[in-house]
OpenMM code with the backbone's topology and positions (N, CA, C; nanometers):
from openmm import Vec3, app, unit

residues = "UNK UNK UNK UNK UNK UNK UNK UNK UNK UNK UNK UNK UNK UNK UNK UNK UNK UNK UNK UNK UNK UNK UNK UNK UNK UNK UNK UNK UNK UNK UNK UNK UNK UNK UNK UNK UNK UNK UNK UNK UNK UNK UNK UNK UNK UNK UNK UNK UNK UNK UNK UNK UNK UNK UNK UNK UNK UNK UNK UNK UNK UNK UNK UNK UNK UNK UNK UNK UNK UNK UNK UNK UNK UNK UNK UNK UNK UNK UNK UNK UNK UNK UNK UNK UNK UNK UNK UNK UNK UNK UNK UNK UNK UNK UNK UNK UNK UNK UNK UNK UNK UNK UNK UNK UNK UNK UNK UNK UNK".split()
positions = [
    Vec3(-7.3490, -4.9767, -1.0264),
    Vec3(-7.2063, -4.9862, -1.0103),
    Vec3(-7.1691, -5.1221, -0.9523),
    Vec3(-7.2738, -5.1910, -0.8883),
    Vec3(-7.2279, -5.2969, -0.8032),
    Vec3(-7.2377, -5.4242, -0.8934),
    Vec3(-7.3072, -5.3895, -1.0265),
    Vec3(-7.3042, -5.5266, -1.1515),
    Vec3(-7.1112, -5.5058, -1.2086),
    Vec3(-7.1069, -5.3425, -1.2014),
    Vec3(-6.9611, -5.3323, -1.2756),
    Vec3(-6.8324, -5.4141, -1.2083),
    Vec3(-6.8768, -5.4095, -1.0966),
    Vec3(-6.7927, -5.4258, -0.9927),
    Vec3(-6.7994, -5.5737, -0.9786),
    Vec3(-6.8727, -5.6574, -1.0105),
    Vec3(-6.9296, -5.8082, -1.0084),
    Vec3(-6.8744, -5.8264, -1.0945),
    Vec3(-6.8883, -5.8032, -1.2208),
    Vec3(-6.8594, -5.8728, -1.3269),
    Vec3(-6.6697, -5.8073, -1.4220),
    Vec3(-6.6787, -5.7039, -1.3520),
    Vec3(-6.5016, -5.6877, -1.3663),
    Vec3(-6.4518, -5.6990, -1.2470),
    Vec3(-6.4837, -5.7495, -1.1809),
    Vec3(-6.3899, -5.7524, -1.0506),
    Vec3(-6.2500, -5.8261, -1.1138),
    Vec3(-6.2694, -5.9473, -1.1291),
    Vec3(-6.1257, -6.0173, -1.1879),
    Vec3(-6.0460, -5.9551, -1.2602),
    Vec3(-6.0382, -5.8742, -1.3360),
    Vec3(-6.0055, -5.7927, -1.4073),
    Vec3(-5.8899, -5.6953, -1.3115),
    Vec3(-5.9885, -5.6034, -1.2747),
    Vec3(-5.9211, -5.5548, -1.1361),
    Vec3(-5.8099, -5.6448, -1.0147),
    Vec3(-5.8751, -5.7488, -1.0319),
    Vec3(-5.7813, -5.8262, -0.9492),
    Vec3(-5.6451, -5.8665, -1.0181),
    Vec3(-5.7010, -5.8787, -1.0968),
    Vec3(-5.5521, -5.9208, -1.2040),
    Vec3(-5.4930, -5.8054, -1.2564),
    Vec3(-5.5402, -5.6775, -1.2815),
    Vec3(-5.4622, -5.5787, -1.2638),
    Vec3(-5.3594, -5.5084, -1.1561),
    Vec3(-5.3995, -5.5648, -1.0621),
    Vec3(-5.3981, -5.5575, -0.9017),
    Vec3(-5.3069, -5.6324, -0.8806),
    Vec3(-5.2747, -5.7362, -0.9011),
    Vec3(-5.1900, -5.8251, -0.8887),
    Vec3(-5.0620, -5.8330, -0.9771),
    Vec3(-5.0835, -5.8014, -1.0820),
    Vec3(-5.0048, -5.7542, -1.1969),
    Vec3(-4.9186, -5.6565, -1.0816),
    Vec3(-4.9695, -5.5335, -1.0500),
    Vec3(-4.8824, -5.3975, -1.0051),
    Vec3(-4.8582, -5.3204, -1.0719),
    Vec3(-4.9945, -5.3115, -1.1477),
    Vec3(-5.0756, -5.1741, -1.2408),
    Vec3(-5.1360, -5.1119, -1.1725),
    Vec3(-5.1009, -5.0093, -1.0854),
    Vec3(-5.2013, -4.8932, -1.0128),
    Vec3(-5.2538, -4.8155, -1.1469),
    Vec3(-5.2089, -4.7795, -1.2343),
    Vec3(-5.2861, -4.6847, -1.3413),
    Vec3(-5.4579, -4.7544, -1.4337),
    Vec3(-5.3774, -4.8698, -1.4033),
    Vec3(-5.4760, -4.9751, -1.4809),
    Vec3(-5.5773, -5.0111, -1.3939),
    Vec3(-5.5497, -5.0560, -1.2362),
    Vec3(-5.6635, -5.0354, -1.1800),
    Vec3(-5.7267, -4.9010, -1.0934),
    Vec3(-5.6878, -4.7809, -1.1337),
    Vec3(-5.7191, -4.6649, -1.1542),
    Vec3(-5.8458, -4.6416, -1.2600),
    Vec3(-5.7745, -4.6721, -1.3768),
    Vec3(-5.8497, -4.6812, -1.5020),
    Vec3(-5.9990, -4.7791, -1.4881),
    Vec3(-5.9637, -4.8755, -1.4388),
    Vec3(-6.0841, -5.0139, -1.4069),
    Vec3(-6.1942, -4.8962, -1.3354),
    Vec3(-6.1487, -4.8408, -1.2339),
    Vec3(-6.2384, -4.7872, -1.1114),
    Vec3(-6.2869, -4.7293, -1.1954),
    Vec3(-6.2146, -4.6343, -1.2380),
    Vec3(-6.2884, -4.4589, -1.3565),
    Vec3(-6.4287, -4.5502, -1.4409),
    Vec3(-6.3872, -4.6457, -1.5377),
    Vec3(-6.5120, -4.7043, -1.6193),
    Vec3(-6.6228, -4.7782, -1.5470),
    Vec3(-6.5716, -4.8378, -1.3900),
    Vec3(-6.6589, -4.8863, -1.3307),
    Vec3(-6.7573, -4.8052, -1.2605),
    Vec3(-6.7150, -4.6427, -1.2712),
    Vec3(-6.8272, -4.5381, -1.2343),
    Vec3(-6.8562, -4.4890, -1.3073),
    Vec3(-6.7989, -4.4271, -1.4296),
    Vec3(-6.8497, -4.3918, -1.5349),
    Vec3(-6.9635, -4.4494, -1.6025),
    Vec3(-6.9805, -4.5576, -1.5889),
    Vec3(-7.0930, -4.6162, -1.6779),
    Vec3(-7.2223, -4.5943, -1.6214),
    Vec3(-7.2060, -4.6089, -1.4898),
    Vec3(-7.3837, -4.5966, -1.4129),
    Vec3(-7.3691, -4.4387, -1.4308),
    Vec3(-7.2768, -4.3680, -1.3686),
    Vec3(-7.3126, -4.2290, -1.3521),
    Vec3(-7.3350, -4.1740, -1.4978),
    Vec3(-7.3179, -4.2296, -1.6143),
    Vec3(-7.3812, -4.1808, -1.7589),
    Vec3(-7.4997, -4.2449, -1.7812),
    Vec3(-7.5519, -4.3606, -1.7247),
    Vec3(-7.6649, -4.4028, -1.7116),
    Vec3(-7.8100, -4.3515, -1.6069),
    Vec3(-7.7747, -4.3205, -1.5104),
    Vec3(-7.8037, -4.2271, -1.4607),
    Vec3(-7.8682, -4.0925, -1.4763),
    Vec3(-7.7506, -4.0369, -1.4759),
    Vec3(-7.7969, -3.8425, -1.5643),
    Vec3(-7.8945, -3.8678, -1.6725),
    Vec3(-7.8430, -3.9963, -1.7724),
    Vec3(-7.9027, -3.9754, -1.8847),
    Vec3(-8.0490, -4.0340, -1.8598),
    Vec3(-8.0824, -4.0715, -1.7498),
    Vec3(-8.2272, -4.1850, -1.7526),
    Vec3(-8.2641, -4.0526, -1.6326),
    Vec3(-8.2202, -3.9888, -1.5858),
    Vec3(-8.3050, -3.8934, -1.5366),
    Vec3(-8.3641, -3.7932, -1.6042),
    Vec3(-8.2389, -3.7309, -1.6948),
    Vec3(-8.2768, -3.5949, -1.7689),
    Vec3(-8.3522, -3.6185, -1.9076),
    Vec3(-8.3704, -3.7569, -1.9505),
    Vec3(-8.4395, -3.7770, -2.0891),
    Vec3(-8.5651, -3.8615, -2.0354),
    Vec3(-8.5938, -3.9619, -1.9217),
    Vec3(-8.6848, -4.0074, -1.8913),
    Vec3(-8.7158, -4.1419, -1.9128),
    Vec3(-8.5725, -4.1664, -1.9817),
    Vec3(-8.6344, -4.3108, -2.0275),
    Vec3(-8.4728, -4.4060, -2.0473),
    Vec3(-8.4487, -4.5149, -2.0541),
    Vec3(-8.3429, -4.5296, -2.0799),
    Vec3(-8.2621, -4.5584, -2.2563),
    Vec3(-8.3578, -4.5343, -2.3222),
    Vec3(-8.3349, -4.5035, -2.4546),
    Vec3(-8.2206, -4.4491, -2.5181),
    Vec3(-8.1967, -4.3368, -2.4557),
    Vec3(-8.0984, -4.2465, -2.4758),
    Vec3(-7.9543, -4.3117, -2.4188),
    Vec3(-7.9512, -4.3480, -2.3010),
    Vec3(-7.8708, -4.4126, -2.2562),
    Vec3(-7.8399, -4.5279, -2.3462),
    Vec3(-7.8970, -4.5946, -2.3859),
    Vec3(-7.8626, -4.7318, -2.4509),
    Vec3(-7.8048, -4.7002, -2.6039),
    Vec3(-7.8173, -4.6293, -2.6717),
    Vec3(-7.7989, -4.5516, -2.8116),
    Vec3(-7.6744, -4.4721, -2.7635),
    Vec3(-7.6492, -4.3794, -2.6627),
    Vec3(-7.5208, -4.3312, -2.6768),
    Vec3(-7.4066, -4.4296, -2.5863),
    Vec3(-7.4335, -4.5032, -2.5008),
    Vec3(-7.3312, -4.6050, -2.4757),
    Vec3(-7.2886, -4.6630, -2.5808),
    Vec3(-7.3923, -4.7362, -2.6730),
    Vec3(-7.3486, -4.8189, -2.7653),
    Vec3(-7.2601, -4.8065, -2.8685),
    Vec3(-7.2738, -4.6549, -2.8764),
    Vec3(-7.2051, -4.5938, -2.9836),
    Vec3(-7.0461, -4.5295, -2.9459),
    Vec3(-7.0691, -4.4743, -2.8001),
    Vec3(-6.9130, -4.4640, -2.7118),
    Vec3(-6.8346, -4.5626, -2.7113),
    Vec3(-6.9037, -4.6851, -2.6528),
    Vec3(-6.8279, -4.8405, -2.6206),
    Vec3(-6.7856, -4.8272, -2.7904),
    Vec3(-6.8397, -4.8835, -2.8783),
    Vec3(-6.8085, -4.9226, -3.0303),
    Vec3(-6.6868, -4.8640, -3.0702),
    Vec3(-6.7084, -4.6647, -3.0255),
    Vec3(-6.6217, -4.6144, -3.1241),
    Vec3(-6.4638, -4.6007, -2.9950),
    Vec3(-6.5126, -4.6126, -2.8245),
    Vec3(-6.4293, -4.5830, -2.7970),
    Vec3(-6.3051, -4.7155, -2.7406),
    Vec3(-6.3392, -4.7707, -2.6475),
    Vec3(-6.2664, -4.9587, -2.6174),
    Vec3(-6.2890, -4.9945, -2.7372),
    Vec3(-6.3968, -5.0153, -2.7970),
    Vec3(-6.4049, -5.1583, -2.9331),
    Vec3(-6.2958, -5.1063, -3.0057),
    Vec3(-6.2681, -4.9639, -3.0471),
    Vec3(-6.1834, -4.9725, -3.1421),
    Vec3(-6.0555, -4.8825, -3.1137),
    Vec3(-6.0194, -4.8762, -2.9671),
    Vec3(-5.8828, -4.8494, -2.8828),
    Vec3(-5.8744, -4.6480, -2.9199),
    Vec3(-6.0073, -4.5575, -2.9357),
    Vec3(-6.0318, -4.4364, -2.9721),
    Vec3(-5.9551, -4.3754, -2.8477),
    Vec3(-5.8304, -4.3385, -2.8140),
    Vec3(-5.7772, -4.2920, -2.6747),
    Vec3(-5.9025, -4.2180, -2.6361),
    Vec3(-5.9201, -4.0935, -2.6964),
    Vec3(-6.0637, -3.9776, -2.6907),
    Vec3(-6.1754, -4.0251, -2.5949),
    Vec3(-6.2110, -4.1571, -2.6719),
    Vec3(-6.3254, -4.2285, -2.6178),
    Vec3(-6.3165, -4.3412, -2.5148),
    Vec3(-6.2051, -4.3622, -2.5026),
    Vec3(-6.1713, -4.5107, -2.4559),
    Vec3(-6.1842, -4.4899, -2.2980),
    Vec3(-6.3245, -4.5198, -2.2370),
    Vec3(-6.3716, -4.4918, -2.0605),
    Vec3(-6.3111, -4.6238, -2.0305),
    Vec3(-6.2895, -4.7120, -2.1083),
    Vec3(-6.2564, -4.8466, -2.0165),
    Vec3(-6.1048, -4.8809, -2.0092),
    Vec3(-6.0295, -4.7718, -2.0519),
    Vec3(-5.8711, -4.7758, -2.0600),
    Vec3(-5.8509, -4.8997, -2.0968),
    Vec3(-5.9566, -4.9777, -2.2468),
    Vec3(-5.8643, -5.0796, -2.2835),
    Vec3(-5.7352, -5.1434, -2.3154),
    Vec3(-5.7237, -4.9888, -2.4132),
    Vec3(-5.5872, -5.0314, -2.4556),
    Vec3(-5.4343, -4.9471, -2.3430),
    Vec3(-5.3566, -4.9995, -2.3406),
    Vec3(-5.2388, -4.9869, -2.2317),
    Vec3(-5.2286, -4.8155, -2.2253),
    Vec3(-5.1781, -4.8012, -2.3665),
    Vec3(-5.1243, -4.6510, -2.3910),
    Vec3(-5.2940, -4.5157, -2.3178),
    Vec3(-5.4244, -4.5994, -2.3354),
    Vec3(-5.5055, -4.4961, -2.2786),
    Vec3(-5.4789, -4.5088, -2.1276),
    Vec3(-5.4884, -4.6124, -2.0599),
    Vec3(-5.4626, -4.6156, -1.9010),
    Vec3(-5.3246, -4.5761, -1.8330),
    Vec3(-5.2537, -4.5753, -1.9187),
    Vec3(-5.1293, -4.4622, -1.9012),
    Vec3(-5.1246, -4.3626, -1.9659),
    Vec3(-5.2572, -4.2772, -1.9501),
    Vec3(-5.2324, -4.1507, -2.0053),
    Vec3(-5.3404, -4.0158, -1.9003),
    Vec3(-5.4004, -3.9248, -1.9872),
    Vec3(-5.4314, -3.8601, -1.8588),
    Vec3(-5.6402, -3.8735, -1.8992),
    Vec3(-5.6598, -3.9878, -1.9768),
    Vec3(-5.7837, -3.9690, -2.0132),
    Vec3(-5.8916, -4.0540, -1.8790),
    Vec3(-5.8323, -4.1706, -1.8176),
    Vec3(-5.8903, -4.1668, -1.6734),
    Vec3(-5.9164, -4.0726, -1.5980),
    Vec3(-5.8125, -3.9809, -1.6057),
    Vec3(-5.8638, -3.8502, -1.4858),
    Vec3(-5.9748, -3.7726, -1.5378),
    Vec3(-5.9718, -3.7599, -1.6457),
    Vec3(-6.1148, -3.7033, -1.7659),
    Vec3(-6.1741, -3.7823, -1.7323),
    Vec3(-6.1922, -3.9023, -1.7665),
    Vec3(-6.3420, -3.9725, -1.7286),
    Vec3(-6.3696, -3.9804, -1.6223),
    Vec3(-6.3174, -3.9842, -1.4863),
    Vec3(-6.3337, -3.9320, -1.3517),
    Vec3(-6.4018, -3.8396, -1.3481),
    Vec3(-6.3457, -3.6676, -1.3964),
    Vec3(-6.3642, -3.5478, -1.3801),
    Vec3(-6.5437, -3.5768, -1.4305),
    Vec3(-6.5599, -3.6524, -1.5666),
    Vec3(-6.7021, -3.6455, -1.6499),
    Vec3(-6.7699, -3.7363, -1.5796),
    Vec3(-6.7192, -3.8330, -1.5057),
    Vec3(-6.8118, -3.9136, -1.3963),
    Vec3(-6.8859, -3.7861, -1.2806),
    Vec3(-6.7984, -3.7469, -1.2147),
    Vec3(-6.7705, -3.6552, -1.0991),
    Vec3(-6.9839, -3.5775, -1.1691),
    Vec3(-6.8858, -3.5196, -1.2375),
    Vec3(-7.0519, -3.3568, -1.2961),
    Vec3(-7.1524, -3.4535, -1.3685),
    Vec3(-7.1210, -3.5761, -1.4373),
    Vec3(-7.2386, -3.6309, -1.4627),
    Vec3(-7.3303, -3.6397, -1.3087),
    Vec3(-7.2831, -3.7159, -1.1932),
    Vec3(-7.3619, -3.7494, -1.1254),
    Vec3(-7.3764, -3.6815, -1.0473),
    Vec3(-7.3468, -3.5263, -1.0101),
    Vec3(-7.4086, -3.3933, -1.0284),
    Vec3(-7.5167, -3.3240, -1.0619),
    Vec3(-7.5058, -3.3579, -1.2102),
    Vec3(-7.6226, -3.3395, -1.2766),
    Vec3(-7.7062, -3.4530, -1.2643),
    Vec3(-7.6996, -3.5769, -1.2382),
    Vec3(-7.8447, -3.6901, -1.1968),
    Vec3(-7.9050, -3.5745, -1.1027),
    Vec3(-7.7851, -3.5375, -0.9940),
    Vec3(-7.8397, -3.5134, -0.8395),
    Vec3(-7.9772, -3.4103, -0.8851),
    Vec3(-7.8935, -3.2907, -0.9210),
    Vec3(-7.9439, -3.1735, -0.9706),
    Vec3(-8.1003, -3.2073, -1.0289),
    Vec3(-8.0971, -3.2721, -1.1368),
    Vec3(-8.2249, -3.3230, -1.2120),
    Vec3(-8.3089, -3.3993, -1.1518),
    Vec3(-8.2828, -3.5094, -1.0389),
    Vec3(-8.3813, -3.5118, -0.9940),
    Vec3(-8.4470, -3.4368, -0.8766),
    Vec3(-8.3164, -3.3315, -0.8110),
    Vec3(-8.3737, -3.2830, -0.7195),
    Vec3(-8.5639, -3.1802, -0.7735),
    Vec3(-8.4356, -3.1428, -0.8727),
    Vec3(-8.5662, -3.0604, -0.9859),
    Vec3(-8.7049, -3.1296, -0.9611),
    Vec3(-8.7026, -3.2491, -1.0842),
    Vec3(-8.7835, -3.3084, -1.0971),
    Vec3(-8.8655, -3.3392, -0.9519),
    Vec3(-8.8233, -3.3836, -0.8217),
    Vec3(-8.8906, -3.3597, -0.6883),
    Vec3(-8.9801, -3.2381, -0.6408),
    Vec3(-8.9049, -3.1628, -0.6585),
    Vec3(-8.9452, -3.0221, -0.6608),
    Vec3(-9.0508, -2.9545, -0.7370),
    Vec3(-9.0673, -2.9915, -0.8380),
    Vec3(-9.1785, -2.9390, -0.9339),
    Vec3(-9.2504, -3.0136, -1.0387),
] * unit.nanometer
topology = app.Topology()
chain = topology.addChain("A")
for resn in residues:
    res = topology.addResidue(resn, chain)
    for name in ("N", "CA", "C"):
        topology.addAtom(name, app.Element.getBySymbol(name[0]), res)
């Protein structure tokens, strides 16, 4: 989270400055979303494979091509004013749940 946070920070700042709370709402949501899907997914499959194949294909179909559905990075205006940040929050939230969960497992047995 702390590369997301490095390398969009400006972003945020200039959203921030703008006097877009939804937009840097939205910034935060994709700036956790991404590790916490990286995460779950490099715990519960073992490898980061999986992770790299379904990002690639989220990012592509969801920001690259403004998919509201898909769009974790509230590229386009109309997704960060809408209610799909609080969804990707909510799917941040139980993804990194389930990291917890899986590796507690994996410790355990």
């Amino acid at each position: 989270m702390t590369l997301a946070l490095l390398t969009g920070g400006s972003l945020a700042l200039r959203l921030a400055l703008a006097g877009d709370p939804r937009g840097v709402f939205a910034w935060c949501v994709g700036a956790l979303f991404i590790p916490s899907l990286a995460l779950a997914l490099g715990v519960w499959s073992g490898t980061s494979k999986l992770f790299e194949a379904v990002y690639v294909a989220l990012w592509y179909a969801g920001p690259a091509h403004a998919t509201p559905a898909l769009d974790f990075m509230a590229a386009s205006a109309a997704t960060a004013r809408g209610v799909m940040p609080a969804w990707f929050l909510a799917l941040a939230g139980t993804l990194l749940v389930l990291a917890v969960t899986g590796r507690w497992r994996q410790l355990r047995g």
